[in-house]
C-alpha positions in Angstrom: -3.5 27.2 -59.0 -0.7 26.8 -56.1 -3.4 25.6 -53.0 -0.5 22.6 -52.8 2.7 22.5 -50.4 5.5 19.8 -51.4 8.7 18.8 -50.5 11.1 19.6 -53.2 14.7 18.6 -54.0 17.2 21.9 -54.2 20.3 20.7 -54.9 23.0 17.7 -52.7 21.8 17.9 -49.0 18.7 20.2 -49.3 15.3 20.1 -49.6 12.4 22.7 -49.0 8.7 22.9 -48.5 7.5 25.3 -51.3 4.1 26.0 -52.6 3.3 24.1 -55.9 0.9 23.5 -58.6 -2.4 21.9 -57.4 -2.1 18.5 -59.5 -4.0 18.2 -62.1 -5.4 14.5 -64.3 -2.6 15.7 -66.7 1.1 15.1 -66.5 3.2 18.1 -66.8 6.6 18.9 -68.2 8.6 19.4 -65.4 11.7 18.5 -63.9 12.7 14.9 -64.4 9.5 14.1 -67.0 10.7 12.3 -70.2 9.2 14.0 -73.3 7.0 11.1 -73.8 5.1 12.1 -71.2 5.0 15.2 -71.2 1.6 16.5 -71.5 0.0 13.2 -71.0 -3.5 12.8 -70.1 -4.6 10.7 -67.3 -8.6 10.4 -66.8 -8.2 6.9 -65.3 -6.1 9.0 -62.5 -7.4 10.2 -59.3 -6.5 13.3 -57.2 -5.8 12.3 -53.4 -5.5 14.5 -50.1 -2.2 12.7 -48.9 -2.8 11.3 -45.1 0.4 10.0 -44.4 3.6 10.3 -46.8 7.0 8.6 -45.8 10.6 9.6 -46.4 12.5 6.8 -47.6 15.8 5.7 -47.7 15.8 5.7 -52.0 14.7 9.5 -50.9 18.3 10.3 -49.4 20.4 9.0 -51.6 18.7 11.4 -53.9 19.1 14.2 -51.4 22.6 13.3 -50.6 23.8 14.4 -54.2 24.0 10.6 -55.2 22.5 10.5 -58.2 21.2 12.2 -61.2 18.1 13.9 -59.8 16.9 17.1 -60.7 16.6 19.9 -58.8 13.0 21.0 -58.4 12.1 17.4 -57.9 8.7 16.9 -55.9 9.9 14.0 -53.8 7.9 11.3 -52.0 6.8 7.7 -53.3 4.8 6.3 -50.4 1.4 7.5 -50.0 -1.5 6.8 -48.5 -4.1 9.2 -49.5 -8.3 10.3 -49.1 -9.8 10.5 -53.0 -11.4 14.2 -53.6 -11.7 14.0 -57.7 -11.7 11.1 -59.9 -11.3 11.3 -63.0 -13.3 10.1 -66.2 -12.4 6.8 -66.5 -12.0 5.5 -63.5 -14.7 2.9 -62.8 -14.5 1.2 -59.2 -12.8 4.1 -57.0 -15.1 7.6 -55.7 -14.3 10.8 -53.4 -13.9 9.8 -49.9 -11.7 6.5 -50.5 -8.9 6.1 -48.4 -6.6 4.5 -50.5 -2.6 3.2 -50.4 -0.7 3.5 -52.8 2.1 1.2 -53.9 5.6 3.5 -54.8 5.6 2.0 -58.3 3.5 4.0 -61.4 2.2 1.1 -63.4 -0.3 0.8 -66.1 -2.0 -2.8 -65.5 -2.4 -3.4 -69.3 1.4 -4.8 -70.1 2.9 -7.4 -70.3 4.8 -7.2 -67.2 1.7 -5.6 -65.2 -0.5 -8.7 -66.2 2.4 -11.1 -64.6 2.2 -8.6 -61.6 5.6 -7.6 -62.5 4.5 -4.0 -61.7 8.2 -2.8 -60.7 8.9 -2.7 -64.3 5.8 -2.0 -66.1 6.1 -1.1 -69.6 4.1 1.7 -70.5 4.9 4.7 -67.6 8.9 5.7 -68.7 10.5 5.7 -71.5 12.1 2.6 -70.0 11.1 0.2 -67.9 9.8 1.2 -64.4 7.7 4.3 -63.2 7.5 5.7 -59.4 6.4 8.8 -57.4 9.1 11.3 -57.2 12.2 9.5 -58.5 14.7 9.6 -60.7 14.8 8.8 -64.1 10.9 6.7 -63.3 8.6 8.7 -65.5 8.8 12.4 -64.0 5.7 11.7 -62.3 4.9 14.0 -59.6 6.1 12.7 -55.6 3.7 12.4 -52.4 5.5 14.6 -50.1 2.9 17.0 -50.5 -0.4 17.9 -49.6 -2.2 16.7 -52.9 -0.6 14.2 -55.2 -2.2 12.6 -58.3 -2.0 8.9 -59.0 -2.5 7.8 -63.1 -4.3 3.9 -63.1 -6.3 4.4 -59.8 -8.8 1.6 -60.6 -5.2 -0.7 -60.8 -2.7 1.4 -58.4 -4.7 2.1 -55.4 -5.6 -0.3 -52.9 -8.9 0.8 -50.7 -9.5 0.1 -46.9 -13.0 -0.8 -46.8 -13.3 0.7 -43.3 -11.7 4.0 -43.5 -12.3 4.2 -39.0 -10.5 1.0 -38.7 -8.0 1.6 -41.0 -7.4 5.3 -39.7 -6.8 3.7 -36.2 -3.6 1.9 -37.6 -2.5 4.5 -40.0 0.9 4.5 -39.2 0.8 0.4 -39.4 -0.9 0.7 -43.2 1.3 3.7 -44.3 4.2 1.4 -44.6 2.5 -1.1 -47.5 3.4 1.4 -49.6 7.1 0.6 -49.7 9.0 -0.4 -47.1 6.8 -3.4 -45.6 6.4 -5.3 -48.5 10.5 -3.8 -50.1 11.6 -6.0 -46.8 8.7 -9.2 -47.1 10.1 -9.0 -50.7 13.7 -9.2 -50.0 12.8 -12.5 -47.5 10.8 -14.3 -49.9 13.1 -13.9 -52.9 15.8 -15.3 -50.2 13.9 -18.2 -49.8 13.2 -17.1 -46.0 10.8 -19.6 -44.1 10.3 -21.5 -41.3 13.5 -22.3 -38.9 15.7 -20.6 -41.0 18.8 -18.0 -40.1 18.5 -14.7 -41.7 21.3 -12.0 -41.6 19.9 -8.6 -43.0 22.1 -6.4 -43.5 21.3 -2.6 -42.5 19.3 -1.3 -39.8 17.3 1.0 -41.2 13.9 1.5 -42.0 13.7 -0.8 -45.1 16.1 -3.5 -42.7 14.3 -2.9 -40.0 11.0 -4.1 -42.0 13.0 -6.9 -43.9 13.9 -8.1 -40.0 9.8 -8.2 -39.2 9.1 -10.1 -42.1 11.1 -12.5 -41.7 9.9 -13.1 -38.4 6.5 -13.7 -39.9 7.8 -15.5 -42.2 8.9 -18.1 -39.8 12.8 -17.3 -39.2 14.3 -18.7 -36.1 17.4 -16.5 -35.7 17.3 -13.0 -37.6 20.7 -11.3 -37.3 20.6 -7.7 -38.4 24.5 -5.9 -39.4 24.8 -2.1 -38.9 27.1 0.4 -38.0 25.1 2.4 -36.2 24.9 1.2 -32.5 21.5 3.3 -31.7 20.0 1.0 -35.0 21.2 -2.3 -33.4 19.5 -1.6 -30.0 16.7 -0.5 -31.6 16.6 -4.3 -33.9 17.3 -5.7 -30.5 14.5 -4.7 -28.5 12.0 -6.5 -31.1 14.1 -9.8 -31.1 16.6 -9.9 -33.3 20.6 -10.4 -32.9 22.9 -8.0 -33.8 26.5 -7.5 -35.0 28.9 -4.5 -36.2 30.1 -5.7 -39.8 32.9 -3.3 -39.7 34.0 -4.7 -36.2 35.5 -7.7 -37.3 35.1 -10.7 -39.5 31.2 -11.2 -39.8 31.8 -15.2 -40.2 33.1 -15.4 -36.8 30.7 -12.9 -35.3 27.8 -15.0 -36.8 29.2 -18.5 -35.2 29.5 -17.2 -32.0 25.8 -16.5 -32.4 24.6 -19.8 -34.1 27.7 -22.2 -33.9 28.2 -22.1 -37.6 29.8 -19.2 -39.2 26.6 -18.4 -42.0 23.0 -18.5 -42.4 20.7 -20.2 -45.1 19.4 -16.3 -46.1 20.8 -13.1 -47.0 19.1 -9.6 -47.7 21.3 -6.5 -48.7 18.9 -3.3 -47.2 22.1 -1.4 -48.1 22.7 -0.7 -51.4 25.3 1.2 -53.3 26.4 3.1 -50.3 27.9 0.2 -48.3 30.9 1.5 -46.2 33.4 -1.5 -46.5 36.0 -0.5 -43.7 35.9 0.6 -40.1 36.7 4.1 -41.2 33.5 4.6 -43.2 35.1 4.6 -46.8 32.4 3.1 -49.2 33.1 0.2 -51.1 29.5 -0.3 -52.9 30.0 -4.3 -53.1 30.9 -4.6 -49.7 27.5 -5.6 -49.0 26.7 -8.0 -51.8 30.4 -9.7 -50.9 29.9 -10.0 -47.2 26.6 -11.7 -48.6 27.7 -14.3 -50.7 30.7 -15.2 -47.7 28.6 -16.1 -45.0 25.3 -17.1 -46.9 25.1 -21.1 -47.2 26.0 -23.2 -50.3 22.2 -23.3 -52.5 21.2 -20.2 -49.9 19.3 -17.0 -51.2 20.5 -13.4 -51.6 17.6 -10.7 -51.7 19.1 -7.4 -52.3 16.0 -4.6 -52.3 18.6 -2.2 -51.3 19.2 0.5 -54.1 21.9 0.0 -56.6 22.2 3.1 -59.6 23.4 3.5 -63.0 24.7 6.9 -62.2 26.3 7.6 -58.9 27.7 11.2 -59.3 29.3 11.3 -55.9 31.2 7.8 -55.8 35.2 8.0 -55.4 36.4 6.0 -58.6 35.1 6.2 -61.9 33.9 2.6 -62.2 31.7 3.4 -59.0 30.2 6.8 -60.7 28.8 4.6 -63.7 27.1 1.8 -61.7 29.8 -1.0 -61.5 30.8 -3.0 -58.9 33.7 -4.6 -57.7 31.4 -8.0 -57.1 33.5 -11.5 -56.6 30.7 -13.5 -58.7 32.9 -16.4 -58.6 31.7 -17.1 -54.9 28.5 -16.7 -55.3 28.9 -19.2 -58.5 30.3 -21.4 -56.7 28.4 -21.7 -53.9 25.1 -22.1 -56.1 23.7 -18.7 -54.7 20.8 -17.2 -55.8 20.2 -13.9 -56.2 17.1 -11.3 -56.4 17.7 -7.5 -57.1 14.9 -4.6 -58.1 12.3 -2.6 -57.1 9.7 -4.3 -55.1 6.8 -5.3 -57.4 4.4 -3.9 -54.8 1.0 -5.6 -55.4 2.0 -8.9 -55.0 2.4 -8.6 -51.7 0.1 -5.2 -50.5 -2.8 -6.9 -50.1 -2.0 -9.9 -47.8 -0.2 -7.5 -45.8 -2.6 -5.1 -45.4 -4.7 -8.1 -43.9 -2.0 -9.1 -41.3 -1.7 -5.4 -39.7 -5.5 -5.2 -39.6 -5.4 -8.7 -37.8 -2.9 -7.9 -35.8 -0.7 -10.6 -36.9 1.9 -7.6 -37.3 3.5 -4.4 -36.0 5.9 -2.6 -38.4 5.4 1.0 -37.0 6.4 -0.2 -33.9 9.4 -2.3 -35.1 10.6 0.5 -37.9 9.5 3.9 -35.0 7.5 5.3 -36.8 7.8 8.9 -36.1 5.1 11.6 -37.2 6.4 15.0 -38.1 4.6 17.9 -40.0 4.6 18.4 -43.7 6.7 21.6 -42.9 9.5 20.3 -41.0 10.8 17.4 -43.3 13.7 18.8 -43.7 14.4 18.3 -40.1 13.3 14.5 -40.6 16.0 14.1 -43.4 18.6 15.9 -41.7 17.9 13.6 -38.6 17.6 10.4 -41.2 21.1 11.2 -42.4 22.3 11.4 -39.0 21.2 7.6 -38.4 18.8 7.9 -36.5 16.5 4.5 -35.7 13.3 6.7 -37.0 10.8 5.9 -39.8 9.7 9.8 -40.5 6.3 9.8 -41.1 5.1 13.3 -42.6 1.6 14.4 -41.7 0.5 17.4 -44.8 -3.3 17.8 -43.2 -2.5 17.0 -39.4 -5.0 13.9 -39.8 -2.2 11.8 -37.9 -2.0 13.7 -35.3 -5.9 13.9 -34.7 -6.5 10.1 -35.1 
C-alpha cells in the first residue's frame, strides 16, 4: 500500500518527496533499521495523520552529506499528528487525538525512561537512543510525511485535550516536539535563571528557541552570536543583543555590551559545524572554546547543538571520527560545567505546552515559523542552508493552512 508521500534523503544536498509505504504497527527493514528491529511488532503504536512536521537543523547536517545517513532515509522527527488507528495495546489514546510527539523513540519501561531520561532510552536501538528519521537511532520511520507511526503511544504522545484550541496555536505547539524544549533544555542545564547573562551561540531555529527560553526563564541580558547578519536582526527584533563571533574577539564584544567581558551562561546551538574564522573554515570546537572563554568561573555550558561520531565530510581525519580539538583545561579551571545530548523531551513538553496555551510564550513568532507544503520541502531546505531566519514548517494535509 503506497497512499503515503514522505520526504526522503537521496544522497549529500538532496532530498525528494516520493510516494512510500502506508506505515504499518510493524517496523520494517529498511534503510537505516538495525537488525534487532527489523520486523518488530508494535501494537502499543499508533498510526497518525501528520498536522504539522518540522525541518530541523539535525535534519541538514544529514542532508548536507555530514554524516553516515542512508540514502532512502524517511526524514522528519518533529511531529505533531491526528490518531486514525490504534493499535492493540494501547490503552489511554483513540482515533481523533491530536497528539505531539516528542523527537525521541522511547519505550517507558527502562531504566533510563523511568528517570525520564528518554534521550537515551534503552530498549529502541541497538544502543542507546531512538528518534524519528535519524541516523544510527533505531531506523524508525521519520515524520516528513503524510502518515507516520509512533511505537509507545500511551508513553510518547502527548494529547491536547482541546483539539479547537490547540489547532488555533498549531504553529506555537508544533515546536514541543524539538526545538522549544532542545533550547529550554540547553538554559536549564546552564543554570539560566533570573538576572542572569546568557550568550547563545547560533541564530538559528534551535538558538533562536534557546534565546526565548531564556527569557522566560528570567535572563536579563540574552546575547545571541551568529554569522549570519539576516539571523541577528531577526534575534534583535524580539529583545535580544547580538554580536558577529567571527568579527572580532567575542570577550570585548560582550563588555562593551555588559561592562564585563563574559556571562554567568553559555549554550552552544551550533554543534560540530562551527566555522572558527572569518573566512568560514570549520573548526568544530570553536564553539565549545569560545564557550568556556567568556563563560564565568562556576558558570554553565549547555551544548544541545549536534556533535557526531562519524562526520564524513570534515577536513582532517581527527574531525571525520568525532574528536575535537577542545582546551578542557579552561573549562577545568574555571570550574565549568557542562551539559551535552539529546534533549530528554518529556521533562519539559508538558509545562510548555501549558505556557503557549496561556500565552506566557511565543516561539513561532520568535523562531518565523514559516508553513510550506509537504511538496516543496526541498525548497525549505535549500532556503534553510542558505541561512535563512525561517523555522519551515511543512503542512502534508493543508490543515495549517485552513486553520
Amino acid at each position: 500500500m503506497s497512499d503515503n508521500r514522505a520526504v526522503v534523503y537521496r544522497g549529500a544536498g538532496k532530498v525528494s518527496v516520493e510516494s512510500v509505504d502506508y506505515p504499518e504497527l510493524v517496523l520494517r527493514p529498511g534503510p537505516g533499521v538495525p537488525r534487532r528491529n527489523e520486523n518488530r511488532e508494535c501494537p502499543h503504536g499508533v498510526i497518525l495523520k501528520v498536522v504539522a512536521t518540522n525541518i530541523c537543523g539535525s535534519d541538514q547536517h544529514m542532508v548536507r552529506g555530514r554524516t553516515t545517513a542512508p540514502e532512502g532515509l524517511v526524514l522528519g522527527h518533529e511531529i505533531t499528528g491526528e490518531i486514525v488507528e490504534v493499535g492493540r495495546d494501547v490503552e489511554y489514546r483513540k482515533v481523533g487525538d491530536l497528539v505531539s510527539v516528542p523527537f525521541n523513540v522511547s519505550c517507558g519501561r527502562c531504566r533510563n525512561c523511568t528517570e525520564r531520561r528518554t534521550d537515551v532510552c534503552l530498549n529502541v536501538n541497538d544502543h542507546p537512543g531512538g528518534a524519528y528519521g535519524y541516523v544510527d537511532m533505531g531506523g524508525w520511520r521519520g515524520g516528513q510525511a503524510e502518515y507516520v507511526m509512533v511505537p509507545y503511544a500511551d508513553w510518547n504522545t502527548l494529547r491536547y485535550e482541546d483539539k479547537a484550541q490547540a489547532m488555533e496555536k498549531i504553529l506555537d505547539l508544533t515546536m514541543l516536539t524539538d526545538i522549544f524544549p532542545t533550547g529550554y533544555h540547553g538554559c536549564i542545564t546552564a543554570r539560566v535563571g533570573s538576572g542572569s547573562t546568557v550568550y547563545i551561540a547560533g541564530g538559528g531555529p534551535v538558538g533562536l528557541a534557546a534565546a526565548t527560553s531564556a527569557f522566560f526563564l528570567g535572563a536579563a541580558v540574552v546575547i545571541v552570536g551568529d554569522p549570519n547578519k539576516a539571523r541577528r536582526e531577526h534575534a534583535r527584533g524580539f529583545g535580544c543583543e547580538t554580536v558577529d563571533p567571527l568579527a572580532g574577539s567575542l570577550p570585548e564584544q560582550l563588555e562593551q555590551l555588559l561592562g564585563v567581558p563574559e556571562v554567568d551562561a553559555a549554550v552552544d546551538c551550533v554543534g560540530f559545524e562551527a566555522k572558527g574564522h572569518k573566512d568560514g573554515t570549520e573548526e568544530n570546537a570553536a564553539v565549545l572554546n569560545q564557550a568556556m572563554q567568556i563563560t564565568r568561573a562556576a558558570g554553565g555550558i549547555g551544548i544541545p547543538g549536534l556533535y557526531v561520531t562519524e562526520d564524513p565530510g570534515a577536513r582532517d581525519e581527527s574531525a571525520r571520527h568525532g574528536s575535537v580539538s577542545m582546551g578542557f583545561g579552561t573549562g577545568w579551571a574555571k570550574s565549568l560545567t557542562f551539559a551535552t545530548g539529546q534533549t530528554p523531551t518529556m521533562q519539559y513538553n508538558r509545562q510548555l505546552r501549558e505556557a503557549i496555551l496561556n500565552d506566557r510564550v511565543h516561539i513561532a513568532r520568535n523562531v518565523n515559523a514559516t508553513v510550506l507544503p509537504l511538496e516543496e520541502a526541498a525548497r525549505g531546505y535549500e532556503e534553510f542552508d542558505a541561512g535563512v531566519p525561517k523555522k519551515f514548517v511543512l503542512d502534508p494535509h493543508g490543515l495549517l493552512r485552513a486553520a
